[in-house]
C-alpha positions in Angstrom: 105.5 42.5 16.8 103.2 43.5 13.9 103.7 41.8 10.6 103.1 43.8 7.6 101.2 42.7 4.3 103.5 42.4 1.5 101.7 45.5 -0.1 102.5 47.4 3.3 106.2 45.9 3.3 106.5 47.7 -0.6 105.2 50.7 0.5 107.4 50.6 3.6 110.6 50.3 1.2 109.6 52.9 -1.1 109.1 55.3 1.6 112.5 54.3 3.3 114.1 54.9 -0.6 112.8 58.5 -0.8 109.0 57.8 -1.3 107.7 60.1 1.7 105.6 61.6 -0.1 103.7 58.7 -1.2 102.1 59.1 2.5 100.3 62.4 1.6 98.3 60.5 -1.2 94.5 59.9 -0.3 94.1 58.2 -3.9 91.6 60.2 -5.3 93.4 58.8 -9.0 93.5 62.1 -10.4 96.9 61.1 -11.5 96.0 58.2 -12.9 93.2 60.0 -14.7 96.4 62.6 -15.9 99.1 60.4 -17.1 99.3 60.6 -20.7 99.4 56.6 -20.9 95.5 56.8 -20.6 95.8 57.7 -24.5 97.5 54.6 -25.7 96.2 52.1 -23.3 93.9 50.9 -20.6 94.4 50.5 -16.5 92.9 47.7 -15.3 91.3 47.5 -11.8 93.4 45.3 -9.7 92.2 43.8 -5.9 94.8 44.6 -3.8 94.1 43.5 -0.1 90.5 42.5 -0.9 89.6 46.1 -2.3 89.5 47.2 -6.0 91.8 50.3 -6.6 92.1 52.0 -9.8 96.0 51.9 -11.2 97.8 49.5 -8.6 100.6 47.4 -10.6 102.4 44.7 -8.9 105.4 45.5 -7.4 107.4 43.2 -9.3 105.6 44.3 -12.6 107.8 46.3 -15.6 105.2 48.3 -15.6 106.4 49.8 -13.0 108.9 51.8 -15.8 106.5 52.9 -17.8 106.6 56.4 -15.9 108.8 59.0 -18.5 108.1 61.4 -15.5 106.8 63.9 -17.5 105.4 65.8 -14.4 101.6 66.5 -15.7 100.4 64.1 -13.1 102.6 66.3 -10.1 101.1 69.7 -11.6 97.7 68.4 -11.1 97.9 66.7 -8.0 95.8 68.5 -5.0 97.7 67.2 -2.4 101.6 68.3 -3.9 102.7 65.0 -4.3 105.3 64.4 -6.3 104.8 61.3 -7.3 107.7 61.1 -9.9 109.7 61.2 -6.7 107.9 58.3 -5.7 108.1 55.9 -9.0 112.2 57.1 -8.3 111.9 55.6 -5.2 110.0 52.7 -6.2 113.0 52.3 -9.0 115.3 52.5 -6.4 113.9 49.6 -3.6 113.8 47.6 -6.8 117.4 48.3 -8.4 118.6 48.0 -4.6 116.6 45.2 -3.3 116.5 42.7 -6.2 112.3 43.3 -6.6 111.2 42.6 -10.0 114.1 43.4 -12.8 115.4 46.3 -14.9 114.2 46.0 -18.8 117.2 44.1 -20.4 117.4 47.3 -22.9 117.6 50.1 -20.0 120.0 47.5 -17.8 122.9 47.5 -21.0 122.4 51.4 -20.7 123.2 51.1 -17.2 126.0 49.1 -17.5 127.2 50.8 -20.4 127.0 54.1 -18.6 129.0 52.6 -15.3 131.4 51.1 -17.1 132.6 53.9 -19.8 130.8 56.5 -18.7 128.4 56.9 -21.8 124.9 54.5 -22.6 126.5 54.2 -25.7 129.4 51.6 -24.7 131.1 54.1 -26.9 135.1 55.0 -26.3 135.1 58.5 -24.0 137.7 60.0 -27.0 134.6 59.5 -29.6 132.5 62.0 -27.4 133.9 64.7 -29.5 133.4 63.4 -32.6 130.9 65.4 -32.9 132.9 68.3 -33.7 135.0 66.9 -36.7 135.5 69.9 -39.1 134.3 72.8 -36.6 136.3 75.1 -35.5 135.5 74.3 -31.6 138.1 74.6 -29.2 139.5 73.2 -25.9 137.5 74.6 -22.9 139.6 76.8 -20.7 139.3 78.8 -17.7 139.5 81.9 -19.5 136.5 81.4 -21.8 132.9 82.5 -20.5 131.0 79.4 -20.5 131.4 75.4 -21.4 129.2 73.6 -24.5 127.8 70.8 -22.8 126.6 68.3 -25.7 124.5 65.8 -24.0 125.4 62.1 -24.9 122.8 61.6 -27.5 123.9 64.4 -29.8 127.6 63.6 -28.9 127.3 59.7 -29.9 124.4 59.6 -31.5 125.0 60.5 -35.7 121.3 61.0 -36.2 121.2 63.2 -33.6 124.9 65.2 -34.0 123.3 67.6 -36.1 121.4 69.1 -33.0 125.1 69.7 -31.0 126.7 70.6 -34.3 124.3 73.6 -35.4 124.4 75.1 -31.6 128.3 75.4 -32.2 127.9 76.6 -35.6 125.7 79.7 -34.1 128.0 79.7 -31.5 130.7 80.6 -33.6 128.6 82.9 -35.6 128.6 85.0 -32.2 132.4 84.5 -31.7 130.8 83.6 -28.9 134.2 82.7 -25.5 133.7 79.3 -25.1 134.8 75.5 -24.9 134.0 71.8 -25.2 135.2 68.8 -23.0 135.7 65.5 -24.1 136.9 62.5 -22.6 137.1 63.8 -18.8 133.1 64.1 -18.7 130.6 61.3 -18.5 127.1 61.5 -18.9 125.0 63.4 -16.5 123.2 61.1 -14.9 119.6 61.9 -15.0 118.8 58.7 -16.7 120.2 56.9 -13.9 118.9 58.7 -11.2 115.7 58.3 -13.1 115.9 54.7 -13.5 116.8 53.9 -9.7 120.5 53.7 -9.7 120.9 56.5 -6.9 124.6 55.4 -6.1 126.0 55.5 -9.8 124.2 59.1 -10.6 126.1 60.3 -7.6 128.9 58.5 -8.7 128.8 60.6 -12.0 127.4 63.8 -10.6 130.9 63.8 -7.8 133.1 62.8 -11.0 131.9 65.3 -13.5 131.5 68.3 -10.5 135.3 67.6 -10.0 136.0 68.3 -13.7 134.3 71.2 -13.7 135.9 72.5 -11.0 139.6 71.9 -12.0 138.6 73.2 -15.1 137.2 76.4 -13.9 134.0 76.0 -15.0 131.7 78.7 -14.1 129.1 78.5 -16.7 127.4 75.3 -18.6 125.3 76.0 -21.7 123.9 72.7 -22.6 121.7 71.8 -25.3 119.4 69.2 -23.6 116.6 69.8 -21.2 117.6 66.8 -18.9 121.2 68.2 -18.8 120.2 71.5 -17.6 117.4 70.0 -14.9 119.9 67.9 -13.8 123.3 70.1 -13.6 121.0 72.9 -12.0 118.8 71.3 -10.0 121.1 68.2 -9.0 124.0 68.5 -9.3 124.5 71.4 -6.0 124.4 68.3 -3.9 127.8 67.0 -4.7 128.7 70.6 -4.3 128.5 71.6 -8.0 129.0 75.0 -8.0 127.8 76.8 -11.6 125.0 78.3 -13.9 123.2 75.9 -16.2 121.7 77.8 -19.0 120.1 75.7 -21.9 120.4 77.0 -25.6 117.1 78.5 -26.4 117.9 80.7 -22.9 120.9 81.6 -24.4 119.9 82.8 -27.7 116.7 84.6 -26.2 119.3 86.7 -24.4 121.4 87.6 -27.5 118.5 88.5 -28.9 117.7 90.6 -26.2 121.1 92.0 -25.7 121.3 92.8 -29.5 123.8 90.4 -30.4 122.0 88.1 -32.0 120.1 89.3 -35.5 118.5 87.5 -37.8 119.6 88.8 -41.8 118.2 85.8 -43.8 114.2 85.2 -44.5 112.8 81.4 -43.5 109.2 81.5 -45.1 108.3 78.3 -43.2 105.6 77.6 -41.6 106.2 76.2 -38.0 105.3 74.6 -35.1 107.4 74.2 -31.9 106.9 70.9 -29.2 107.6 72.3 -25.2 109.9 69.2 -24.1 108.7 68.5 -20.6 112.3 69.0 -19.1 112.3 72.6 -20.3 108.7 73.3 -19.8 106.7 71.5 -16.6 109.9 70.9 -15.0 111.8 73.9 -15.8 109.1 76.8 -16.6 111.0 77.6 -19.5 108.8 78.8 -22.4 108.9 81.9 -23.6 112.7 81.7 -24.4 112.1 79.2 -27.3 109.3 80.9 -28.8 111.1 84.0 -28.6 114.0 82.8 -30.7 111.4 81.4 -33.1 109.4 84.5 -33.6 112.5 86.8 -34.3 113.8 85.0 -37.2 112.5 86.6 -40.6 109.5 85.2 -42.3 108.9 82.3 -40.3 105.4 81.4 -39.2 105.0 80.1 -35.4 101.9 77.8 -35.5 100.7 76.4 -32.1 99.3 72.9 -31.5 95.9 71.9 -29.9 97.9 71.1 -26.6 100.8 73.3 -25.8 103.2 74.9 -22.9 102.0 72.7 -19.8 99.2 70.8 -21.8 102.2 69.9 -24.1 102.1 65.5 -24.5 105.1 64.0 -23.4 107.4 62.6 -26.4 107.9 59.5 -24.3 111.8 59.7 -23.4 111.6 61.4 -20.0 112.4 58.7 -16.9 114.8 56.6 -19.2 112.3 55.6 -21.3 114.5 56.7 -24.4 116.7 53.7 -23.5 113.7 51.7 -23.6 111.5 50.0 -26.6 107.8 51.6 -27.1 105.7 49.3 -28.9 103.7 50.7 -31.9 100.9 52.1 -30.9 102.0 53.2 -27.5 103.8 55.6 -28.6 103.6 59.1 -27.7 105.2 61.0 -30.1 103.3 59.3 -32.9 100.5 61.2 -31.3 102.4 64.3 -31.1 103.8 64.1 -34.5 100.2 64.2 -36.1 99.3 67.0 -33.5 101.8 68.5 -35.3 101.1 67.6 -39.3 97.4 68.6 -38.0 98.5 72.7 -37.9 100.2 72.5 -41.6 103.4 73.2 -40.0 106.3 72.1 -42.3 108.8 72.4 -39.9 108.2 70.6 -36.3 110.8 72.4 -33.8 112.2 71.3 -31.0 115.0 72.3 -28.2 115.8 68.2 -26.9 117.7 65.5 -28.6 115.5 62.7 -27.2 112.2 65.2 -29.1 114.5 64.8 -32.1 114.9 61.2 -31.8 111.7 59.8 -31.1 109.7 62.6 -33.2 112.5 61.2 -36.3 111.0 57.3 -35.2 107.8 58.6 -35.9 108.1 60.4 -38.8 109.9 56.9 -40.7 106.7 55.0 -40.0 103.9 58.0 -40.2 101.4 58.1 -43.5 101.2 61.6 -42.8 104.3 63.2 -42.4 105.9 63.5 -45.7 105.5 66.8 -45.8 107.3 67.8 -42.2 110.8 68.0 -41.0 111.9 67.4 -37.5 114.7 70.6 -36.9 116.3 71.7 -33.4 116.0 75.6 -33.1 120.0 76.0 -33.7 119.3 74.8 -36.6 116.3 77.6 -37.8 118.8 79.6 -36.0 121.9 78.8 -38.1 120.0 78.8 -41.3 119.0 82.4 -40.4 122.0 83.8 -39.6 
């Protein structure tokens, strides 16, 4: 009987998880090279089995969720792996097996999230807090599509505004369609993300059944990791519906006439792809569009944009997890921003908004710049 290393008994665990494709990589560290973490901090050389490799973390390490899967190193890989895959997997031996532990922070989210159904620890009737004073209504089979607010803009009251403009244009369209409440739970792609395979499926079964007795045929969501994960996850608990995220909804009004723009914004403004919608999703025009056909606004591009676009640093449940100053990736975005005189800095997903606001509190630079989700240039042009 052969006895394996304890580096060849990881890897053997990580494949077994859903790390396959880890076998395709000849480590020519072109994603090391790629990973945006290059810009806020070094890699050491570690000797792994008496050989010096470029990247290697111990398996036990929390470094090992440090990944916000952001999907630049998968793009640029020659041999197709997808290594955010991979660091799933590698999340998953270690949530499953007992290697190494969950950061205390992200475990509370978990917790929080199995045991109410929201990483808030928040009461499922406050999920529709949100819409105190709107005229939103009960989703019903009748209606065309459901509002999907994503926990952070449901719970969140930094963040409501984001969930509270996209009904506001919403109703400006008398747009046919409803909200949920307390029958959903999250989505789940921060769990998936973070390793907890069986409570993402958990949610994913739960939520699909909702939508089903409810007749749901069509989701309109306002966060990129809603829509990746209701379009691109969800079908294998059988979910059976169209995700379409905001900026793709209003790019069609647009197109479809519906949607006009009567009031001027003379702003100046730049907008930040999210790597949900763009890398993972393709989705770039839409926003832009939505941008360009309101009145007297300005649509300034940063230095690095579309799929050069820096990850914010929320992606792979790393919103639910503390950044250190100066490891922060959306400090570096934020001054990419300030850097083309923008004074407005738009985006299309809450955890953008939230970790773009962090910034802005502690940046020397960015009194002059507002953080703003496009519903709410979209409201104000209306």
């Amino acid at each position: 009987m052969t006895t394996l290393t304890p580096f060849e008994e990881a890897v053997q665990v990580i494949v077994e998880a859903g790390g396959e494709p880890l076998r395709l990589c000849y480590q020519c560290g072109l994603c090391t090279g790629t990973c945006p973490w290059n810009m806020v901090r070094s890699f050491p050389v570690r000797k792994i089995m008496g050989q010096s490799q470029l990247g290697l973390i111990d398996f036990e390490s929390e470094d090992n969720w440090m990944c916000t899967s952001c999907h630049a190193c998968v793009d640029r890989c020659p041999r197709g792996v997808e290594i955010i895959d991979v660091m799933r997997a590698l999340r998953r031996a270690m949530v499953g097996m007992g290697f190494g532990h969950v950061p205390k922070s992200l475990e509370v989210t978990l917790k929080n999230i199995a045991a109410i159904g929201n990483p808030y620890g928040e009461s499922k009737e406050k999920r529709m807090a949100w819409t105190k004073g709107r005229d939103v209504k009960t989703f019903s089979k009748e209606m065309d599509f459901l509002f999907f607010a994503c926990c952070f803009t449901a719970y969140d009251a930094k963040i409501q505004r984001a969930a509270q403009a996209g009904a506001d244009v919403l109703n400006a369209l008398k747009a046919s369609y409803g909200v949920l409440g307390a029958e959903l739970s999250c989505c789940g792609e921060s769990v998936r993300k973070a390793g907890d395979e069986s409570l993402m499926q958990s949610l994913a079964r739960d939520n699909t059944q909702v939508f089903t007795e409810k007749g749901v045929k069509k989701i309109v969501v306002n966060s990129p990791h809603c829509y990746y994960t209701f379009k691109n996850e969800y079908p294998e608990v059988g979910g059976n519906f169209e995700a379409i995220h905001m900026t793709q909804y209003l790019a069609q009004m647009i197109e479809q006439g519906k949607l006009k723009f009567t009031k001027s914004l003379n702003k100046r403004v730049t907008y930040h792809d999210p790597c949900y919608l763009g890398r993972h999703s393709g989705i770039y025009d839409e926003p832009r569009k939505v941008l360009k056909s309101i009145p007297g606004l300005e649509l300034v591009e940063m230095k690095d944009n579309r799929e050069l676009a820096l990850c914010c640093g929320g992606g792979g449940g790393r919103i639910w997890m503390e950044t250190k100053k100066g490891e922060r990736f959306s400090d570096i975005r934020l001054n990419q921003a300030i850097e083309t005189g923008a004074e407005i800095l738009a985006v299309a997903c809450p955890y953008c908004m939230s970790n773009f606001e962090d910034s802005l509190l502690s940046s020397e630079k960015g009194s002059g710049i507002e953080i703003k989700d496009i519903a709410e240039l979209a409201r104000e042009a209306i």
